[in-house]
C-alpha positions in Angstrom: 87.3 234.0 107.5 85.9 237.6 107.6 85.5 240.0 110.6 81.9 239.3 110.5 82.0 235.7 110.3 84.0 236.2 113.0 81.7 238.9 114.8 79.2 235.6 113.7 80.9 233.2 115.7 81.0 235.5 118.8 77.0 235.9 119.0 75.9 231.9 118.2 79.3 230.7 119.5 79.8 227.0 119.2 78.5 224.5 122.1 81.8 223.8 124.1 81.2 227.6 125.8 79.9 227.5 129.4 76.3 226.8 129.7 75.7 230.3 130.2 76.7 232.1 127.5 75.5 228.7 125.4 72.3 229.9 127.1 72.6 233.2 125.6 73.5 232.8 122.5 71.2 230.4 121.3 68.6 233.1 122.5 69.9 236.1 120.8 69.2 234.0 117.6 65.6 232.8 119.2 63.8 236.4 120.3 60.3 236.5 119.8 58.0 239.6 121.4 54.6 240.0 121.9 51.2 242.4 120.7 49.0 244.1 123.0 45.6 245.9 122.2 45.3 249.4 123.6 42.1 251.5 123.5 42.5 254.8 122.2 40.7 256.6 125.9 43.0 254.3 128.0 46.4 255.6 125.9 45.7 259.4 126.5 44.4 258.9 130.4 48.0 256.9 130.7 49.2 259.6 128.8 47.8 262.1 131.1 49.7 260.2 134.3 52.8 260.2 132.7 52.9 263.7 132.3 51.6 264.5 135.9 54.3 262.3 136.8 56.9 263.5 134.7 56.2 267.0 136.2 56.3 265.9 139.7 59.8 263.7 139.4 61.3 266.2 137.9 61.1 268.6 140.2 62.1 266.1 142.9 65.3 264.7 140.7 66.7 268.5 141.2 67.3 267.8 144.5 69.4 264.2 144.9 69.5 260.8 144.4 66.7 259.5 145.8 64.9 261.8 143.6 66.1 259.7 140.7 65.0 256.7 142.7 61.3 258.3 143.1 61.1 258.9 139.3 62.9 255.1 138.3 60.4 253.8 140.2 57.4 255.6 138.8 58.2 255.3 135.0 58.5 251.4 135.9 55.3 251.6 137.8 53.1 253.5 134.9 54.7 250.9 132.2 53.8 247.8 134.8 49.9 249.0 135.6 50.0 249.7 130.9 51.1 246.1 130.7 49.0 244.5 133.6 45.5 246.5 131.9 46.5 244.9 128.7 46.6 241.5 127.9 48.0 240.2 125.3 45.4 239.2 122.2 45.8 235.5 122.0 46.2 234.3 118.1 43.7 232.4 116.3 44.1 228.5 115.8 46.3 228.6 112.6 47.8 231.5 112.6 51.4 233.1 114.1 52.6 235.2 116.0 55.3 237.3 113.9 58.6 238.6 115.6 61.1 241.2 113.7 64.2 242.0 115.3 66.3 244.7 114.3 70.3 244.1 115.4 73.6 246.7 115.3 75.9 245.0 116.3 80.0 245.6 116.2 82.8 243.4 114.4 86.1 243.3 115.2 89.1 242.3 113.5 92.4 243.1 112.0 91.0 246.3 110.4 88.9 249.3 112.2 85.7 248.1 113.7 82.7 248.1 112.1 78.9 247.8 113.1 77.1 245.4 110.9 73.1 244.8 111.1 71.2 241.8 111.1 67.4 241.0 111.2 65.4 237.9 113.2 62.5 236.4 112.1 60.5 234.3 114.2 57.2 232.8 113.8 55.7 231.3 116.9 52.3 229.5 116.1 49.2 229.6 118.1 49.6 226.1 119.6 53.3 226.4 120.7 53.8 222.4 120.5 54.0 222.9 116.7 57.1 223.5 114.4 58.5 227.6 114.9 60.3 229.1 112.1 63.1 231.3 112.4 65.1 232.8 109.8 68.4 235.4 110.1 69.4 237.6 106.9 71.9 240.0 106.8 70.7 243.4 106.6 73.9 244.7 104.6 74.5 247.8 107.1 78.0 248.3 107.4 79.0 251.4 109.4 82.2 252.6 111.4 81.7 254.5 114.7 82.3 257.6 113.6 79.4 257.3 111.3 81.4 256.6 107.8 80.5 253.5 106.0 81.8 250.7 106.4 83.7 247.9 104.1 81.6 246.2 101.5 82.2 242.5 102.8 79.2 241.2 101.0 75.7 240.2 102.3 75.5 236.5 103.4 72.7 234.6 102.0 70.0 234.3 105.1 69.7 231.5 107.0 66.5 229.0 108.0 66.0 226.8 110.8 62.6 224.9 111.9 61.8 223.3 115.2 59.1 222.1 117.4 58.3 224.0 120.7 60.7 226.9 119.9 64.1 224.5 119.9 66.0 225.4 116.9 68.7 223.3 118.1 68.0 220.4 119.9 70.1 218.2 122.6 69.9 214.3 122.1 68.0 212.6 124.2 65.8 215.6 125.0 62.4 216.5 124.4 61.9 219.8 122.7 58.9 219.9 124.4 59.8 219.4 127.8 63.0 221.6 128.1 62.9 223.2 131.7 64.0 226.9 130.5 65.6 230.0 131.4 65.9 233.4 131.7 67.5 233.7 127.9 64.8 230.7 126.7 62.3 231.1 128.8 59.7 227.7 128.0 55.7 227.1 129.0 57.3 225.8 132.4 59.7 228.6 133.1 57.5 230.7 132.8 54.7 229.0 134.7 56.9 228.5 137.8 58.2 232.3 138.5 56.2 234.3 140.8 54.6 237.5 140.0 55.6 239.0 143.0 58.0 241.6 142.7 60.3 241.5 145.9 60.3 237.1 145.2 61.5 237.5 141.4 63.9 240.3 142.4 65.4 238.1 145.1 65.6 234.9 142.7 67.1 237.1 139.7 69.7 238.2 142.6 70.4 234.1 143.4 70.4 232.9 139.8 72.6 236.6 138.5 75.1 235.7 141.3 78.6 235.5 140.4 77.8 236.1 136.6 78.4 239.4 134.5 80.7 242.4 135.6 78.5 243.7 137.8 75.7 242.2 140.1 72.9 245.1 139.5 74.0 245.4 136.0 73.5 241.2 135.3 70.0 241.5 136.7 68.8 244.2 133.8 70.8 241.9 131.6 68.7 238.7 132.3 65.4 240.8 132.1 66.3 242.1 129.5 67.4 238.5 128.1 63.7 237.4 129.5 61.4 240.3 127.9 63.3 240.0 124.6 62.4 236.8 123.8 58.6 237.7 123.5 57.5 234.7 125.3 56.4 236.2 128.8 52.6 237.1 129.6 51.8 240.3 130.7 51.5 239.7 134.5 54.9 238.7 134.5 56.2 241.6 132.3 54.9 244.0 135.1 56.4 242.1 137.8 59.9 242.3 136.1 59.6 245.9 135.5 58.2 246.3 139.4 61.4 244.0 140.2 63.7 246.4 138.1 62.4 249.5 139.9 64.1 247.7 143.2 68.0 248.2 141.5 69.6 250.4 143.7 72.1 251.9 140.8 69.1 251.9 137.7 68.7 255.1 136.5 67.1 256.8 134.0 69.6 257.7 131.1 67.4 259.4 128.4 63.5 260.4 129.4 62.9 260.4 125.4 65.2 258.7 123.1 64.3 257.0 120.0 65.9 253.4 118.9 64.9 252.6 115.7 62.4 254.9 114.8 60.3 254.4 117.7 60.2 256.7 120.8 60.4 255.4 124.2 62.5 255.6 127.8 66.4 254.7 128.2 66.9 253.0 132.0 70.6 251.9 132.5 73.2 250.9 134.8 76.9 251.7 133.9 79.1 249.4 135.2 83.1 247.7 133.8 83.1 250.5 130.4 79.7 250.1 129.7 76.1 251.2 130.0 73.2 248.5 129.3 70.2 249.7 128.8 66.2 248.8 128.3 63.7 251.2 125.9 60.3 250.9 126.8 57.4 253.1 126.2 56.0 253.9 129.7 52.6 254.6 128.3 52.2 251.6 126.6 54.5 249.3 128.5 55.9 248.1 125.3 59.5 246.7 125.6 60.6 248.5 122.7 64.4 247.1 122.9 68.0 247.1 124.3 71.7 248.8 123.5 75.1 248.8 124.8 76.7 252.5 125.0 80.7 252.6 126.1 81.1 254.6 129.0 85.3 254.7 127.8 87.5 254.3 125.0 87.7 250.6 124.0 89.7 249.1 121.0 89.9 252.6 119.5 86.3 253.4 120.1 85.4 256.5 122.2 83.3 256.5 125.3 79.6 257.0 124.0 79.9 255.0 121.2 76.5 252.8 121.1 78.7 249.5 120.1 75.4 247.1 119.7 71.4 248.0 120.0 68.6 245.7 119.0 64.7 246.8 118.7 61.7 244.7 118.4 58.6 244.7 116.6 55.3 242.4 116.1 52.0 241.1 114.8 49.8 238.3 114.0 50.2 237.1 110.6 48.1 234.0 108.8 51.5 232.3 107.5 54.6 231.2 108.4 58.1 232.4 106.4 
């Protein structure tokens, strides 16, 4: 077996793990996102705001830490009003909507690590009671930390899988149409049943995040995160998550203006056990561009600020399906 087979194993990890990271898993493999119109006047009076804003925080950031706070909560509040004037374009009878993830993610083994890339396709159609397609394909990126490349292991051949209502991999005696969801697979009724109000889904992501991850402000991006990667949440509750994130007493603002693959957007983090998780999204838009893991210490032999796994998402409405 191979460090990536290995490094394989560790993201779709076989079903006698705990329910959660089971959970997890199975939706890092399942991750579609979601398309949004945008008229050309409303992207430059956004535009506008967000540099009025950016001016103003700025300024107020100079001076301490509820400064930081002030400008958190802003940058989440221009991105929730983008997402809440938007909503999504629904796709025609027939057609799908396409998802293309991007993934860097790091192998370990007997030799050096070694980040290896991967790319997830998912095709959700129009009436989700019918048969999704996903397919994962090894992108052939092989690259050490410090940049070198990295061994030549091979590309494995991709991989296919087909299932009604989004479940790829289905429990017996359970209808893949009737699963009751979560935050990493969020279904119809999931989705149906949270509330759009900010403080409510702060205070459920602080009941269900309880006693999970390495630290409890950190697990709450992580399950947001979890939530808006999968591409399956309307636009009202987008903005309420990003309106619940602005509540994290320890989020901050890492990069104003970073760029994860090749499109530009806002870092907000929390650093917590070696590690700072972070969400991209474009405040303008209110796109949830993607997510990435930076260490915050040496680990293994990689040096603090090593960005150890990233993933970026992209998408459209497309006539067919694989």
């Amino acid at each position: 077996m191979t460090d990536l087979d290995e490094a394989l194993q560790d993201l779709y990890p076989p079903a006698e793990l705990d329910e959660l990271s089971l959970r997890r898993a199975r939706a890092r493999v399942l991750s579609p996102s979601e398309t949004r119109r945008r008229t050309p006047g409303k992207v430059l009076a956004a535009a506008a705001v967000a540099v009025l804003i950016a001016i103003v925080v700025m300024a107020v950031m100079t001076r301490d830490r509820p400064g930081a706070m002030v400008e958190v909560a802003h940058t989440l509040s221009l991105a929730a009003d983008a997402q809440s004037a938007n909503p999504d374009a629904l796709v025609p009878a027939g057609q799908f909507r396409y998802i293309d993830r991007h993934e860097l993610n790091m192998a370990y083994g007997s030799a050096a690590p070694y980040r290896f890339g991967l790319r997830l396709e998912t095709w959700v159609p129009a009436d989700p009671a019918g048969e999704w397609v996903l397919r994962r394909s090894d992108t052939g990126e092989r690259t050490y930390p410090d940049g070198r490349p990295g061994p030549d292991d091979g590309i494995a051949a991709p991989e296919t899988w087909r299932g009604r209502c989004g479940d790829f991999f289905p429990q017996p005696g359970v209808d893949s149409c009737d699963r009751p969801g979560n935050w990493q697979e969020p279904t119809d009724s999931f989705v149906d049943g949270l509330t759009r109000d900010s403080r409510r889904l702060f205070d459920q992501l602080r009941r269900e995040t309880d006693g999970h991850g390495q630290d409890p402000d950190q697990e709450v991006l992580v399950y947001v995160a979890d939530a808006l990667r999968s591409g399956l949440l309307p636009a009202d509750l987008r903005a309420a998550l990003y309106r619940a994130l602005a509540l994290l007493p320890t989020l901050t603002i890492t990069e104003r203006t970073t760029t994860l693959d090749g499109r530009t957007g806002t870092a907000l983090g929390i650093a917590a056990a070696g590690e700072r998780r972070e969400i991209v999204i474009d405040p303008v838009s209110g796109a949830f561009i993607g997510e990435r893991t930076r260490l915050t210490r040496d680990r293994d032999g990689i040096p603090a600020g090593t960005v150890v796994s990233s993933s970026s998402v992209t998408y459209r409405v497309v006539r067919t399906a694989g």
